[in-house]
C-alpha positions as CSV (number, residue, x, y, z in Angstrom):
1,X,0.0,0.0,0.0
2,X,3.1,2.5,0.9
3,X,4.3,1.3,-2.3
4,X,1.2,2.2,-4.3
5,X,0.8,5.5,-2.3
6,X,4.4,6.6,-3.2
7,X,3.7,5.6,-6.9
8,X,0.3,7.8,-6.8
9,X,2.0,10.6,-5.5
10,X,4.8,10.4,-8.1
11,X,2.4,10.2,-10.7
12,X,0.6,13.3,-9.6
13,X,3.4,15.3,-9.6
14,X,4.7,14.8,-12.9
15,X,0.9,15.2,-14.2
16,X,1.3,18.7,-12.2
17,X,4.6,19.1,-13.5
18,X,3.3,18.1,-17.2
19,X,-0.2,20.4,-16.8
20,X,-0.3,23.7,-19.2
21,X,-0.8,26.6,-17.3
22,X,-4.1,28.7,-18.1
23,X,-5.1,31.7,-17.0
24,X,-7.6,30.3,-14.5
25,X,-4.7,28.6,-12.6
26,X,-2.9,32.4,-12.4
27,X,-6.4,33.9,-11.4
28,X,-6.5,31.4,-8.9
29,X,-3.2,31.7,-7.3
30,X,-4.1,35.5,-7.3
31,X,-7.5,35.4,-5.7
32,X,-8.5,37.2,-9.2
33,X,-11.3,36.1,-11.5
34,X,-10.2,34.7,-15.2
35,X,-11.2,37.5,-17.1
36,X,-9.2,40.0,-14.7
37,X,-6.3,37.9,-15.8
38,X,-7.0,37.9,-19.4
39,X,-7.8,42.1,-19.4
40,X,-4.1,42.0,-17.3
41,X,-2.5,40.0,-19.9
42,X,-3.9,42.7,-22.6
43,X,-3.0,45.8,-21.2
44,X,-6.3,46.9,-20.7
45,X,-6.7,50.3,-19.3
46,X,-9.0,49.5,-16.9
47,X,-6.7,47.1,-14.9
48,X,-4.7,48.5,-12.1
49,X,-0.8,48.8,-12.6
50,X,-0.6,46.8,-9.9
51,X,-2.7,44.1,-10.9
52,X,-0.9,43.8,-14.5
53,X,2.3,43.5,-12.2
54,X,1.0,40.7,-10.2
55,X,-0.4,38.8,-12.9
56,X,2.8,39.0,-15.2
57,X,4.9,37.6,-12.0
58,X,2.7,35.1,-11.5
59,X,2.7,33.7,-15.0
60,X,6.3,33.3,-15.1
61,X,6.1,31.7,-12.1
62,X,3.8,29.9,-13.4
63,X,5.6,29.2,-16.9
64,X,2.2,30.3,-18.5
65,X,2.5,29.7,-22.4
66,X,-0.2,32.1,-23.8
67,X,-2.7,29.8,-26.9
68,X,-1.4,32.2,-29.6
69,X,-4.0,30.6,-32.0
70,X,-6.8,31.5,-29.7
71,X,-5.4,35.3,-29.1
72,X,-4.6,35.1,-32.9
73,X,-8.8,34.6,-33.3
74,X,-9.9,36.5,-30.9
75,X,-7.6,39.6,-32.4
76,X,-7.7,38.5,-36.1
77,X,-4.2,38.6,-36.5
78,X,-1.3,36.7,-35.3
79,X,1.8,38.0,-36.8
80,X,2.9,35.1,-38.1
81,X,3.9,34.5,-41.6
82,X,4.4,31.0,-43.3
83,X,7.1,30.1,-46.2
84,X,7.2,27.4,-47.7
85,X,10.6,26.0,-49.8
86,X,10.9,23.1,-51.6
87,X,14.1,22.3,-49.4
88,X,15.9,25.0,-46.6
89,X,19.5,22.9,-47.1
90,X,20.2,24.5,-51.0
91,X,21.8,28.3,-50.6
92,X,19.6,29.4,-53.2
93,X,16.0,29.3,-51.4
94,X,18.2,30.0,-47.7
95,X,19.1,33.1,-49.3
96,X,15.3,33.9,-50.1
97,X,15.1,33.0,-46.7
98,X,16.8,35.8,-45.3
99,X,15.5,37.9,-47.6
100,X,12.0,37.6,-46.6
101,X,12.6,37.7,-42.4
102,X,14.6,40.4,-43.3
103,X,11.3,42.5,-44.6
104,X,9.0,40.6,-42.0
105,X,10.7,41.0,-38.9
106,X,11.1,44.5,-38.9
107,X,7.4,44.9,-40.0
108,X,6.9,42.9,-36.5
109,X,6.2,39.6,-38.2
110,X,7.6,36.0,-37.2
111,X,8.4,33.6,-39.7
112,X,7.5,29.6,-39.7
113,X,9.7,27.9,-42.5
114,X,7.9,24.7,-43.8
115,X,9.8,22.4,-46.1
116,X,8.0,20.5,-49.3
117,X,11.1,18.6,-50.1
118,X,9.3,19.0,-53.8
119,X,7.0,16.4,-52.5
120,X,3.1,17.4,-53.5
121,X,2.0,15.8,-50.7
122,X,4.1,17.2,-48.1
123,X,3.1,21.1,-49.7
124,X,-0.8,20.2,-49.2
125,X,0.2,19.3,-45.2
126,X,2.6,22.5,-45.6
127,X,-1.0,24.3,-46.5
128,X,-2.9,23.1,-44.0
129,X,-0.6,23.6,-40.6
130,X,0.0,27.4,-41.6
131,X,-3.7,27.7,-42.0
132,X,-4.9,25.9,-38.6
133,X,-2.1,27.9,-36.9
134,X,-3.6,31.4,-38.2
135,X,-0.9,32.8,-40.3
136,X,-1.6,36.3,-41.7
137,X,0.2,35.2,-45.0
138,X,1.7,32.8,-46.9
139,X,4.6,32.5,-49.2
140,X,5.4,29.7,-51.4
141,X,7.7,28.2,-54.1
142,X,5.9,25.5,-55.9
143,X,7.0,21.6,-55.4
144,X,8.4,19.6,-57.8
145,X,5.7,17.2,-57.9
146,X,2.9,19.9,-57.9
147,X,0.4,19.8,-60.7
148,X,-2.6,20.4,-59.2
149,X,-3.5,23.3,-57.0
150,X,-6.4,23.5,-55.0
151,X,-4.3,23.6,-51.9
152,X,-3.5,27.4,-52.7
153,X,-6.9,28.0,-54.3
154,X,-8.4,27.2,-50.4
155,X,-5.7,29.8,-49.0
156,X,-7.3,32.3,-51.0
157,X,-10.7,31.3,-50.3
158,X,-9.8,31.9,-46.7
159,X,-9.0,35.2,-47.6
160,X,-5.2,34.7,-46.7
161,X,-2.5,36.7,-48.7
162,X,-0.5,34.4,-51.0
163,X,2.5,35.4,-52.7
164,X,4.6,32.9,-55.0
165,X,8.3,33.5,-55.7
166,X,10.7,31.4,-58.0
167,X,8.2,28.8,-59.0
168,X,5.2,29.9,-59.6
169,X,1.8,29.5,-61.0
170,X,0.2,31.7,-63.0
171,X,-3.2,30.6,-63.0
172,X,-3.7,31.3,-59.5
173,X,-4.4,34.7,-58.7
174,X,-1.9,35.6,-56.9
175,X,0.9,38.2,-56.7
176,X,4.3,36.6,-57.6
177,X,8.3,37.5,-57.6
178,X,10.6,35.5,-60.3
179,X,13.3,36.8,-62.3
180,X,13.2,36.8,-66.2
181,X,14.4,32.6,-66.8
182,X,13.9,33.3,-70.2
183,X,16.6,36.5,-70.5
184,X,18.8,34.1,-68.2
185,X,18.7,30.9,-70.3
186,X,19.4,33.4,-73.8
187,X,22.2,35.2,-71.9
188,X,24.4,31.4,-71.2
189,X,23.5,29.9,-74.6
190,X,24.2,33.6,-76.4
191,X,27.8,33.4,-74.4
192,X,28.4,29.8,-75.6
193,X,28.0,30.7,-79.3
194,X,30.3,33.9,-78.9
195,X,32.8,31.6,-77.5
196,X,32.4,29.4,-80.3
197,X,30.3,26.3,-79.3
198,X,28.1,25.1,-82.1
199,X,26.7,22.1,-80.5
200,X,25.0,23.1,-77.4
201,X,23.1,20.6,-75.3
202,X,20.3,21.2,-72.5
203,X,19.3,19.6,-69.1
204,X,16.0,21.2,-68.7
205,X,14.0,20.8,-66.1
206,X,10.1,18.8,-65.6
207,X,8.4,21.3,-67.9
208,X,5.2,21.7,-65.8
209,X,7.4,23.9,-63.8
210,X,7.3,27.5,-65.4
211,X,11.5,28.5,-64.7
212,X,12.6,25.1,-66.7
213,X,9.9,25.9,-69.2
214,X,11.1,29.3,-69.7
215,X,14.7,28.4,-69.8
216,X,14.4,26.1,-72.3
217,X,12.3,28.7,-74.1
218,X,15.4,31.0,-74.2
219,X,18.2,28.3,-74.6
220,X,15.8,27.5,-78.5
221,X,15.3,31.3,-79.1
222,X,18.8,31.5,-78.7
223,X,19.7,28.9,-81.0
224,X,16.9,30.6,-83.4
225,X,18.5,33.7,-83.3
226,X,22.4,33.0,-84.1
227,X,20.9,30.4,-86.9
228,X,21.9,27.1,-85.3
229,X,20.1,23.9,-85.7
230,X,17.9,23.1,-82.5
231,X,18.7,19.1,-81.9
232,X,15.7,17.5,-79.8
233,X,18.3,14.8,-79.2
234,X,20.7,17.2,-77.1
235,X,17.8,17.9,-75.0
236,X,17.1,16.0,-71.9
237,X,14.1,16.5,-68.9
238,X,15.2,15.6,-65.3
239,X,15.4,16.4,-61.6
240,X,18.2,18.6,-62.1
241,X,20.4,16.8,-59.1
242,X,24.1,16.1,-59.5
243,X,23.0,12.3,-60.4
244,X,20.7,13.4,-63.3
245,X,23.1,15.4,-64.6
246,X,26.0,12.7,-64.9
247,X,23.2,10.4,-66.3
248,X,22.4,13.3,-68.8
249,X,26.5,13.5,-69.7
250,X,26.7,10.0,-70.4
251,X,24.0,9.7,-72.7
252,X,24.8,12.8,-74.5
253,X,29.0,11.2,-74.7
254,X,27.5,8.0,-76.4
255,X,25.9,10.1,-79.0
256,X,28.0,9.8,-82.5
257,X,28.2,13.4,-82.5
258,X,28.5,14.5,-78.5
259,X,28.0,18.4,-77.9
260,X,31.0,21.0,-77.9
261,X,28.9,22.8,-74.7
262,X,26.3,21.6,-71.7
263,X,23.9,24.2,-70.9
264,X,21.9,23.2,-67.2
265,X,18.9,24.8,-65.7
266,X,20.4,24.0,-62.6
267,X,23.9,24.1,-60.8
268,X,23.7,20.7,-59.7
269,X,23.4,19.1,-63.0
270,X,25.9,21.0,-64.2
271,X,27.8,19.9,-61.3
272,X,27.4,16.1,-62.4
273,X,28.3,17.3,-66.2
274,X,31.5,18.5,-64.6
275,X,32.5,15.4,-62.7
276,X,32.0,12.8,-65.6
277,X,33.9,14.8,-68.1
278,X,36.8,14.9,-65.6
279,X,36.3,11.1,-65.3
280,X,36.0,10.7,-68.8
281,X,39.1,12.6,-69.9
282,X,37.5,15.6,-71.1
283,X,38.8,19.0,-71.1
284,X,36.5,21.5,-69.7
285,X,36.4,23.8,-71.6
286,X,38.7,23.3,-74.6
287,X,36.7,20.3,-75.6
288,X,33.1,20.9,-73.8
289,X,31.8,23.7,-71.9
290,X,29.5,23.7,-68.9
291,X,27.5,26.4,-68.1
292,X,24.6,26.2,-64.8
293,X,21.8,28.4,-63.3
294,X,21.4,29.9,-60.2
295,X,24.6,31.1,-59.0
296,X,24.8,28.2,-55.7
297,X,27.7,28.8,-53.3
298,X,30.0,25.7,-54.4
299,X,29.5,27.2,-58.5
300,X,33.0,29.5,-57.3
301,X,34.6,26.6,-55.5
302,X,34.5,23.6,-58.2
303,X,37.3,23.0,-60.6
304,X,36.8,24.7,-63.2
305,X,34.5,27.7,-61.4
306,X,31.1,27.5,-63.0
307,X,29.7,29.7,-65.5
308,X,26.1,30.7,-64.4
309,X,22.8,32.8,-63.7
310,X,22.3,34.7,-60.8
311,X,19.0,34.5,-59.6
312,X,19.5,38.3,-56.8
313,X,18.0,35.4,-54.2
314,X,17.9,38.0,-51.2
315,X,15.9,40.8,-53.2
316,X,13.5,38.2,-54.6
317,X,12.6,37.1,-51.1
318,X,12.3,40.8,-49.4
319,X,10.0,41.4,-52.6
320,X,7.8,38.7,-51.9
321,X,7.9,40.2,-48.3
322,X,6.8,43.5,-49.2
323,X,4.5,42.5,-51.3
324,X,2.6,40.4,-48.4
325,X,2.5,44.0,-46.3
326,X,1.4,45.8,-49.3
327,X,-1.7,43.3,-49.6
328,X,-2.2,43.6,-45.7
329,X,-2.6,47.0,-45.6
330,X,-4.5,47.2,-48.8
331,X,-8.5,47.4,-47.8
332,X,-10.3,44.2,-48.8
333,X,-11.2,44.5,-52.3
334,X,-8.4,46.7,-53.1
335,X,-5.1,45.0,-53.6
336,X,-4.7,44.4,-57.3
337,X,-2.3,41.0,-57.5
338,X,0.7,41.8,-59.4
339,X,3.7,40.2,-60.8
340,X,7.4,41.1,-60.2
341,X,10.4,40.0,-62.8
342,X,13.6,40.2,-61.8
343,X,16.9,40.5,-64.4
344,X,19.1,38.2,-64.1
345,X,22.9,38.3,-63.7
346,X,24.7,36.0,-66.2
347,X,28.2,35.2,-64.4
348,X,31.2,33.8,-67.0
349,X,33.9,31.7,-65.1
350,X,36.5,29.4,-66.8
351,X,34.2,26.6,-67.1
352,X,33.5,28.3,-70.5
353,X,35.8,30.5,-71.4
354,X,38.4,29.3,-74.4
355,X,41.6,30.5,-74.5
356,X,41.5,33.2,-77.4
């Protein structure tokens, strides 16, 4: 029985120790009534100094956690701002990052960063935790998988402000930030062709994403323009990671005819063009360029440094910011959704520079 007692007793206390605080547990340790507390916890003018004094000690005495979701309903605003990236880990989108708390934070505004990991799935549970937790806004680069939107269509619904930046979808009514991938793509493939290259291959990127779509756009216009053949067999659709791009080099070096330049709508493909041509004997870039996109911290640091796009990460991200204040303090019915386009920064390193 002493046994069982002592277990009871042990088991209360952590319950205790476990229990949220609420305000009833502060009005009761004060002698107070709830509502006294909650006015207190408000700054209401018609508390007492005194009273606000002894409630605030006594809920961090009391380690009282206020329900911010509750406070965010009852005031209709939580200042709280959800982002969503496909993946945090890639200096591209941590640069956005920045960018955005950058804007937010001094406008008073926390940030929650949700991760898709390009997963469609994962961006529709993304959707519906920044909703249930009140956001005041939400700011999103489309998943890889994504090809159906409803999930942002309800965020809308809800009234929420929705701003896309980098990937984006156009049929959504939304205000987006992107930079010109069109101008980009033309820019590398135009800088090939003055260099000399002829036969200029592309990794482009799952065309129901607008950037790859547009970059391949330029990379053909470009080829249009300086009168060179367009070859649908030096074109190749894929994830864009360092593995697709050496699967994408070795297929293009079995062709009879292999390209004289690689053109990748992303760094990390070009970053597995790189390491099979080294493998494979190849001199980069005497006998093949490689040019990327998106200007990635390691594009300085490989051998040779890569030729590529800069994206201007940091002002995309406090763009998309500002544009989420703009529509906040817009009156409903007001805000007119518009789109922001970036220019892009082509950056030439000896990955495809010849020796002239």
């Amino acid at each position: 029985m002493i046994v069982l007692f002592l277990f009871v007793q042990i088991g209360m206390k952590i319950f205790m120790k476990n229990k949220k605080t609420t305000i009833h547990d502060i009005a009761d340790e004060l002698g107070v009534t709830a509502s006294t507390v909650s006015r207190a916890l408000q700054d209401h003018p018609r508390i007492s100094d005194s009273t606000k004094e002894a409630v605030i000690e006594t809920a961090e005495k009391l380690n009282y956690q206020p329900n911010n979701i509750a406070v965010a309903l009852r005031k209709g605003k939580s200042n709280i701002l959800g982002v969503i990236v496909p993946t945090a880990d890639r200096n591209f989108f941590a640069s956005i990052i920045r960018g955005i708390e950058e804007v937010a934070n001094d406008a008073g505004y926390n940030v929650i960063i949700c991760q898709s990991y390009d997963s469609f799935e994962k961006e529709k549970n993304n959707i519906k935790a920044l909703l249930e937790a009140q956001v005041d806004g939400i700011l999103a680069s489309i998943a890889m998988e994504t090809v159906e939107h409803s999930h942002y269509e309800k965020v809308l619904k809800k009234g929420v402000p929705l701003i896309f930046y980098d990937r984006v979808n156009e049929s959504i009514n939304a205000s987006t930030v992107v930079i010109d991938d069109f101008l980009g793509a033309y820019r590398v493939v135009e800088h090939l062709i003055e260099q000399g290259y002829r036969r200029i291959a592309h990794f482009a990127g799952q065309q129901h994403i607008n950037i790859y779509k547009e970059r391949l756009r330029g990379y053909r216009q470009a080829l249009r323009d300086h009168d060179l053949p367009i070859d649908e067999n030096l074109i190749i659709e894929s994830k864009l990671k360092i593995e697709s791009g050496k699967n994408s080099t070795q297929k293009m070096l079995s062709l009879s005819t292999p390209p004289d330049a690689i053109f990748s709508a992303s760094d990390y493909a070009a970053m597995g063009a790189i390491q099979v041509l080294k493998e494979r004997g190849v001199s980069i870039p005497d006998d093949t360029a490689v040019a990327g996109f998106s200007n990635e911290s390691f594009t300085s640091l490989v051998d040779p440094p890569l030729t590529t796009v800069d994206q201007h990460t940091n002002r995309m991200g406090k763009f998309a910011a500002e544009l989420f204040l703009e529509q906040v303090k817009a009156e409903e019915g007001n805000f007119i959704t518009r789109k922001t386009v970036l220019k892009p920064e082509l950056i030439v390193r000896p990955s495809s520079l010849k020796e002239k």
